[in-house]
N, C-alpha and C positions, 0 to 999 in steps of 0.2 A: 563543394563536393555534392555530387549529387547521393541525397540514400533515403532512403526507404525503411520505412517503418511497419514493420506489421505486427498491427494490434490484434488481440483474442478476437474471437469473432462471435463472442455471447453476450455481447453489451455494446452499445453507441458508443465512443469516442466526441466529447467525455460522458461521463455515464450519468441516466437521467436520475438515478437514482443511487442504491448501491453499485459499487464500482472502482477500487482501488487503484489497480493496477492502469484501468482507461483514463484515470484521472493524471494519472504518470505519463504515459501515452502521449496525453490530448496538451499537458505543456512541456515535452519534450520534442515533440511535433510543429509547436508553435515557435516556440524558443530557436530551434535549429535554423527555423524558415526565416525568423526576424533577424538572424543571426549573416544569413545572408544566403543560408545553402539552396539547393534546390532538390527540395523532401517530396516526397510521395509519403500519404499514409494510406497503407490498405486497412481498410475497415468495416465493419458493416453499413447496409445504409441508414440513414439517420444522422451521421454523424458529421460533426462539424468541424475545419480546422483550414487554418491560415496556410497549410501544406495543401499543395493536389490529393484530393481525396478517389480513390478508386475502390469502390464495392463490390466485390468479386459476389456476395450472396446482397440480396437487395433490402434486408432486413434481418434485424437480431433473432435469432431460432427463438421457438419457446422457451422462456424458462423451464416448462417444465420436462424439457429435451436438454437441459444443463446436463456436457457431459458427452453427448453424442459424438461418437467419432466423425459422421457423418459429415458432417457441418463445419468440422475442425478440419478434416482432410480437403474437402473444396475451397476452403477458404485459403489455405496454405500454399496447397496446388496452384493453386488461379494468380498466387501473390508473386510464390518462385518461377512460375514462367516467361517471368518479366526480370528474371534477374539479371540479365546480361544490361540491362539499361541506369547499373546505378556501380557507382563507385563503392558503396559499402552497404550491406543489409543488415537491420537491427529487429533479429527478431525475439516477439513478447510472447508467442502463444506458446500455444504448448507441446502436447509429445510429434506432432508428425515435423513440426515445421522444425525443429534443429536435426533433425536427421535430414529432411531436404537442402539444407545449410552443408548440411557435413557431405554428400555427393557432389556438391559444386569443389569443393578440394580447393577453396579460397581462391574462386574467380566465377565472379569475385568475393574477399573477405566477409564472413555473418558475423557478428556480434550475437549472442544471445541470453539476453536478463535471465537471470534466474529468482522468477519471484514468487517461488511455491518454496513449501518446506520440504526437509530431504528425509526420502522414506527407501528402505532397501532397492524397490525395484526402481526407480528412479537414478537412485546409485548406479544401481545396473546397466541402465540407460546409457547414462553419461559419460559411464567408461568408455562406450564404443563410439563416441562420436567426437569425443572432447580437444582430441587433436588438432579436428579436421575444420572445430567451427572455435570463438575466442568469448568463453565463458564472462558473462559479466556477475559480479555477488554485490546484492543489495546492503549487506553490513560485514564486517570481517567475524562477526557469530556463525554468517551464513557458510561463509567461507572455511572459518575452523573446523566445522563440525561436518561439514561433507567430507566427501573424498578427495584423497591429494589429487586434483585436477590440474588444468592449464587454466590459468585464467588472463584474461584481459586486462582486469583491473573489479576495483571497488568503488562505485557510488551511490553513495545511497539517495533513495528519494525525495522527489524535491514537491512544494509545494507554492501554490502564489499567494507569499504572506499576506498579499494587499489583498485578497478576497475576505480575508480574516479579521474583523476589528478587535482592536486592542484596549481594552477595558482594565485600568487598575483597581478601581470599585465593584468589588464582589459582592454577591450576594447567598445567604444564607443557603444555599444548597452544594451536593454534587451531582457530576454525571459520569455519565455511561455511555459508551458507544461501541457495538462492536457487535457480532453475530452471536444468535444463542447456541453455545456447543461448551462444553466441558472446559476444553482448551481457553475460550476468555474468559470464562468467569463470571459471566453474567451473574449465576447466584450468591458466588461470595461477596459483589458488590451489595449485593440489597443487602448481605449481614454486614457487611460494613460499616453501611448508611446507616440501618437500624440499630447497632451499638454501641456507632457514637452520638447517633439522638439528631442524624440532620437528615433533610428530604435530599430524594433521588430521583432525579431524572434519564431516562433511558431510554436511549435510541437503540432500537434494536432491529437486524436484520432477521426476520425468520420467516421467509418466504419458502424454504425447501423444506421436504416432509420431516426431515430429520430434523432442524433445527424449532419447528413447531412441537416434536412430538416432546424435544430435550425442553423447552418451556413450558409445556403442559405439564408435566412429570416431576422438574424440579423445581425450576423461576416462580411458576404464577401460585404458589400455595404458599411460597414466604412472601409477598405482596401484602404489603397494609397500605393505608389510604395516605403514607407517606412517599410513596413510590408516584410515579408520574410516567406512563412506555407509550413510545410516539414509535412509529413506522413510516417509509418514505417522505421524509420532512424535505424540504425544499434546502438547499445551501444555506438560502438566508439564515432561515430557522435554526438549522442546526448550527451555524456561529452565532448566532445569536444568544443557545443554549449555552455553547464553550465559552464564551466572550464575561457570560452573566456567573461562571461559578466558579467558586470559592477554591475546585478540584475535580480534576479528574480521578477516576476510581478505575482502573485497568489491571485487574490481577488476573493477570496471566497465567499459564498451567502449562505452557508447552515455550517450546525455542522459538520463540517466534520471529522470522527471518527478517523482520522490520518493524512495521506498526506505527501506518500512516496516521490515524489516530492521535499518537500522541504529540507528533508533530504538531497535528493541527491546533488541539490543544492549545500547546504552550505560545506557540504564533498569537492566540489570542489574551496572551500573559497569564493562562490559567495551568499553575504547576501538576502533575501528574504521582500520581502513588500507583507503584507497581512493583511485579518481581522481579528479580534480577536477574533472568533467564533472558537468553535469546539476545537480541540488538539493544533490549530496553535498558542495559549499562551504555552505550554510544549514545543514546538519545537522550536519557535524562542523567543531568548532573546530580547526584544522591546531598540533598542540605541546599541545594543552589535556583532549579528547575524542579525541585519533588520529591519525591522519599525513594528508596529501592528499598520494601521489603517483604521478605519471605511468605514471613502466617498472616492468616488475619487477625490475631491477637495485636499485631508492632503495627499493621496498617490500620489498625482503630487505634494506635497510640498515637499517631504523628497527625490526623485530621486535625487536631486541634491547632499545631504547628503551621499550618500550611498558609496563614496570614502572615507568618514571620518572614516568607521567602516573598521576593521582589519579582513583580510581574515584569517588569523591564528586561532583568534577566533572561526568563521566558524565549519572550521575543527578538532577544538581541541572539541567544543560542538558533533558533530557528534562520533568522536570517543569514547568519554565518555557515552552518552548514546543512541546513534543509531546506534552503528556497528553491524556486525553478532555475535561478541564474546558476544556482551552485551544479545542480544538476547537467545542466546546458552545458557547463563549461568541463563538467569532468566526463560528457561522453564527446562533447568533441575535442578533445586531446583524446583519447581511444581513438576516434575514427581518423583522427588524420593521420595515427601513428600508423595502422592497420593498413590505409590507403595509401602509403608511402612505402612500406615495407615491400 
């Protein structure tokens, strides 16, 4: 099949730094081309992949232009003009490019991930176009809790567990990884750490004005000298960090539509404590891969637990149903069904 990928166009493919969704991108991209198809991925430039790369803008906007329609609309534009040269489009970005999906009236067929959370005017969105383009849901949470749509199908994200080492010898800490906003939790982690008496480590995204001002305000005044916050750490580092503790600390506060995160995690046999909102029931097994709970009161109960569960586990979950293969293989069964149809 020939198809086409078009990733966000606010970060390289895969992304040097933070970057979730381009991380998903950059081995679905790969994966399809080893696979045997012939991919195009639109991306900014910088970016690297085993597909024909074609960079409609020649570099990732400013971060601090995160957001601009501008940049969103050219890159989208520049992508669908070339749609007649592929047997199926898979697109990632965001609001212009499934409405350009939806005008082609399936010719040919768009695929389009949905890997934001769902908010009214979003809803609203996707009313009008959902017919026309074959919605994909990154977890059946994401799926439940929007609007009854058409969908495609469900697969959730995949990761390459072999970037991941796998460590059953823990060591006396936890971590943290995730953006500073209300919704992860960054602060209930440090009460976490600090109630049950064990050091934290914390990779933290907080490049945007908001997310600095929500760490100023709340995260950095509960900080004692048991805390450890690192900012753009390289891959290595940051599996290195997942690989060496004892736990993850993810207490969640919203539905969160996936949470690649925890994947990666458990990939490096390090079990996950969280709540049991959003996909984080799909992803972690509650007793087996981690804890599911609520307050922070039951997640300072079960730290202590979390040497009882087997890292093997972990990573044997990961590799069943969140590697790149598993991903690979459940969007192409989508595209061939869409391209035959």
């Amino acid at each position: 099949m020939r198809i086409a990928q078009i990733a966000p166009v606010w970060f390289t493919v895969p992304p040097r730094a933070y970057g979730g969704i381009e991380l998903v991108v950059s081995l679905l991209a790969d994966g399809l081309t080893e696979a045997g198809h012939d991919v195009t991925l639109f991306a900014s430039g910088g970016s690297e992949t085993k597909a024909t790369l074609v960079s409609p803008l020649a570099e990732p906007p400013d971060p601090a232009l995160l957001g601009t329609t501008w940049f969103e609309a050219s890159h989208a534009v520049a992508s669908y003009m070339q749609a007649g040269a592929f047997d199926v489009i898979h697109d990632h970005s965001g609001i212009v490019g499934p409405g350009l999906g939806a005008l082609l009236d399936g010719q040919p067929p768009v695929a389009h991930t949905l890997h934001g959370p769902w908010t009214e005017p979003s809803k609203e969105y996707y009313r009008l176009v959902h017919e026309r383009i074959h919605l994909v849901a990154i977890s059946h949470s994401q799926r439940l809790t929007g609007e009854k749509l058409r969908y495609a199908g469900t697969v959730y994200n995949g990761i390459d567990v072999t970037a991941y080492p796998f460590r059953a010898d823990k060591q006396d800490y936890l971590v943290y990884m995730g953006r500073s906003n209300p919704d992860k939790g960054p602060g209930l982690a440090v009460e976490v750490a600090r109630r049950a008496g064990v050091p934290l480590k914390m990779i933290v995204k907080k490049s945007e004005r908001f997310e600095q001002d929500y760490w100023d305000n709340v995260v950095a005044p509960q900080l004692t000298d048991m805390v450890e916050v690192y900012e753009q750490v390289s891959h290595a580092e940051k599996a290195e960090m997942l690989a060496g503790a004892k736990g993850m600390i993810f207490p969640i506060r919203w539905l969160e539509p996936f949470g690649l995160v925890m994947t990666e995690a458990m990939a490096c046999g390090t079990p996950v404590v969280t709540a049991p909102m959003g996909a984080a029931p799909e992803i972690v097994v509650d007793g087996e891969t981690g804890f599911l709970r609520d307050s922070v009161d039951d997640m300072v109960a079960v730290v202590d637990r979390l040497g009882d569960l087997d890292p093997r586990a972990c990573r044997a979950r990961v590799e069943e149903h969140f590697s790149a293969e598993a991903m690979v293989r459940g969007y192409e069964a989508i595209f061939e069904r869409l391209a035959t149809a």
